[in-house]
C-alpha positions in Angstrom: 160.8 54.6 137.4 160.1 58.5 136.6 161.0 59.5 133.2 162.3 63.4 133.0 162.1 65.8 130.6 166.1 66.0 129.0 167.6 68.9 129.9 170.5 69.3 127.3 170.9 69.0 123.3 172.9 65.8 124.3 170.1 64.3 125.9 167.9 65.4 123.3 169.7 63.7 120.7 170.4 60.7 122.2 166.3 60.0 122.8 165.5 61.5 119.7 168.4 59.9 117.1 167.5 56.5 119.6 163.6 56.8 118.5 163.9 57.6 115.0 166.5 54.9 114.6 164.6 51.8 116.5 161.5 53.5 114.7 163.2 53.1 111.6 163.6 48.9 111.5 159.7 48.3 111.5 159.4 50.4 108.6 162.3 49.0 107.0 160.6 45.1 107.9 157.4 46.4 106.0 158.9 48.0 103.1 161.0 44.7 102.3 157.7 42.7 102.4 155.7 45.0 100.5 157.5 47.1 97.8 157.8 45.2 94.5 161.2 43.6 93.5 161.3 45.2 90.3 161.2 49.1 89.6 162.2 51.0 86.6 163.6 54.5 86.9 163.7 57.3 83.9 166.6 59.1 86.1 168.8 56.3 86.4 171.5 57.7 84.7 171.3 61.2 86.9 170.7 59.3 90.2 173.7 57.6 90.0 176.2 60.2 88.5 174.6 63.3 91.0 175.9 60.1 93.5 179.3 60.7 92.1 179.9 64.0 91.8 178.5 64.1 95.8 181.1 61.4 96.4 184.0 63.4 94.4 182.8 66.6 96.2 183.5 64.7 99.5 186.7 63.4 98.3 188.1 66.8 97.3 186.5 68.5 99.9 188.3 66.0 102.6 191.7 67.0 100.4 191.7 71.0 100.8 190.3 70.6 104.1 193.6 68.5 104.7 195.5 70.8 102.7 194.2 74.0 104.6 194.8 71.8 107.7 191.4 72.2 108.7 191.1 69.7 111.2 187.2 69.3 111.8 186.0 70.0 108.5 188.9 67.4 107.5 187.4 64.7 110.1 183.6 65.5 109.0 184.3 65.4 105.0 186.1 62.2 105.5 183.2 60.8 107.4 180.9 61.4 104.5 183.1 60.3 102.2 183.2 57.1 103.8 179.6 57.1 104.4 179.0 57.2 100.9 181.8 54.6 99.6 179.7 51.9 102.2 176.4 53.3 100.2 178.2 53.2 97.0 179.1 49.9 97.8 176.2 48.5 98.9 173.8 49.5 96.4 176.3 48.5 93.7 176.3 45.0 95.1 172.3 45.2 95.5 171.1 46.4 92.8 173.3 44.6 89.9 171.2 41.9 88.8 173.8 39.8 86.2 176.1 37.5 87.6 179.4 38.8 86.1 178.1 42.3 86.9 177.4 41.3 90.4 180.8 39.8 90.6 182.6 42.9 89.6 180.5 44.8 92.1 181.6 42.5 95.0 185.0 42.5 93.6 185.1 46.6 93.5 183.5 46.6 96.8 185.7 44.2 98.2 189.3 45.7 97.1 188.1 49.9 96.2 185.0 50.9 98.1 185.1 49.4 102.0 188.9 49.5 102.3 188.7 53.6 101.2 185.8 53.8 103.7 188.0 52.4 106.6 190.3 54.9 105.8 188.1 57.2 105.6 186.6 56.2 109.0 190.4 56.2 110.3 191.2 59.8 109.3 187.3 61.1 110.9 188.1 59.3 114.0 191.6 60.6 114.3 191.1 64.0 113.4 188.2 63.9 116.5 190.3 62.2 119.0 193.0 65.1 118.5 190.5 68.0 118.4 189.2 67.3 121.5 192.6 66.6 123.3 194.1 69.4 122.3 190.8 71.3 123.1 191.6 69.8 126.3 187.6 68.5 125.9 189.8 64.6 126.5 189.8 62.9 129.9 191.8 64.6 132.5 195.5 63.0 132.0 195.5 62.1 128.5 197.0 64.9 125.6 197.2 64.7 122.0 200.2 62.1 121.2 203.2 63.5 119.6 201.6 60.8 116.5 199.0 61.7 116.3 198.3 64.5 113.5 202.1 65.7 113.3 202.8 69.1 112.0 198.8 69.9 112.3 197.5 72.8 114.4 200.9 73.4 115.6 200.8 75.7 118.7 204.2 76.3 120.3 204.7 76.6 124.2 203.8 80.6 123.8 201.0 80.4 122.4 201.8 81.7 119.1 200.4 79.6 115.6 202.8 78.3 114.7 204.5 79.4 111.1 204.4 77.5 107.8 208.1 76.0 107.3 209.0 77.9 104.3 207.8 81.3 106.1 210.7 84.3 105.4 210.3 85.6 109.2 210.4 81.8 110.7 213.7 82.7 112.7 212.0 85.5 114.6 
């Protein structure tokens, strides 16, 4: 078997994002032997409210993307955000030590956190699968649904964007 040189940024990505990431689970294997299980931060407090405002800042950045009708920043802000609901989640349920505070972790994560990511997850996915059909970038045969994304980059038969509903020259 010849290995070859990959030839485009799709190739690239899949051997180098494949490497890094199969790299990644010795390293992970010998820090979970090796670090300590205790460790005591003086940021604490700004770690995990600089995590928050990022996680607000995807939130709202997912609504005026929405708003605007911004379809791929839409999809990519609601993939962080849901990205960082699953961290969120995780090192809440990791790192609370108490029982009653791990409780209310698992309890927040449970019902709040991995339910918002799905949604999340739902609206990135959605917001991709329509981009590319009605970039026609979709197997040959399939268009965007009539459901799918309804009343979002609207394009009529000629062409034309199409107008806001409460637009003064809709008629014409």
């Amino acid at each position: 078997m010849r290995l070859r040189r990959p030839l485009s940024l799709r190739q690239w990505v899949v051997l180098g994002f494949g490497a890094v990431g199969i790299g990644l689970l010795p390293w992970a294997f010998w820090l979970s032997s090796s670090l300590p299980a205790t460790h005591q931060s003086a940021h604490w407090d700004l770690a995990w409210s600089g995590f928050d405002v990022g996680l607000a800042a995807c939130f709202c950045g997912t609504a005026i993307a929405a708003y605007r009708r911004a379809i791929a920043w839409a999809g990519a802000f609601a993939a962080a955000t849901g990205t960082l609901l699953v961290v969120d989640a995780w090192f809440d349920v990791i790192l609370e030590s108490h029982g009653n505070e791990r409780g209310t972790a698992i309890f927040e994560a449970v019902v709040f956190e991995l339910p918002a990511a799905a949604v999340c997850f739902w609206i990135a996915f959605r917001t991709e699968r329509f981009v590319s059909r009605a970039l026609h970038l979709a197997p040959a045969g399939e268009r965007a649904a009539e459901g799918d994304l309804v009343g979002v980059l609207e394009v009529p038969a000629d062409g034309k964007p199409a107008r806001e509903p409460g637009d003064a020259d809709a008629s014409s």
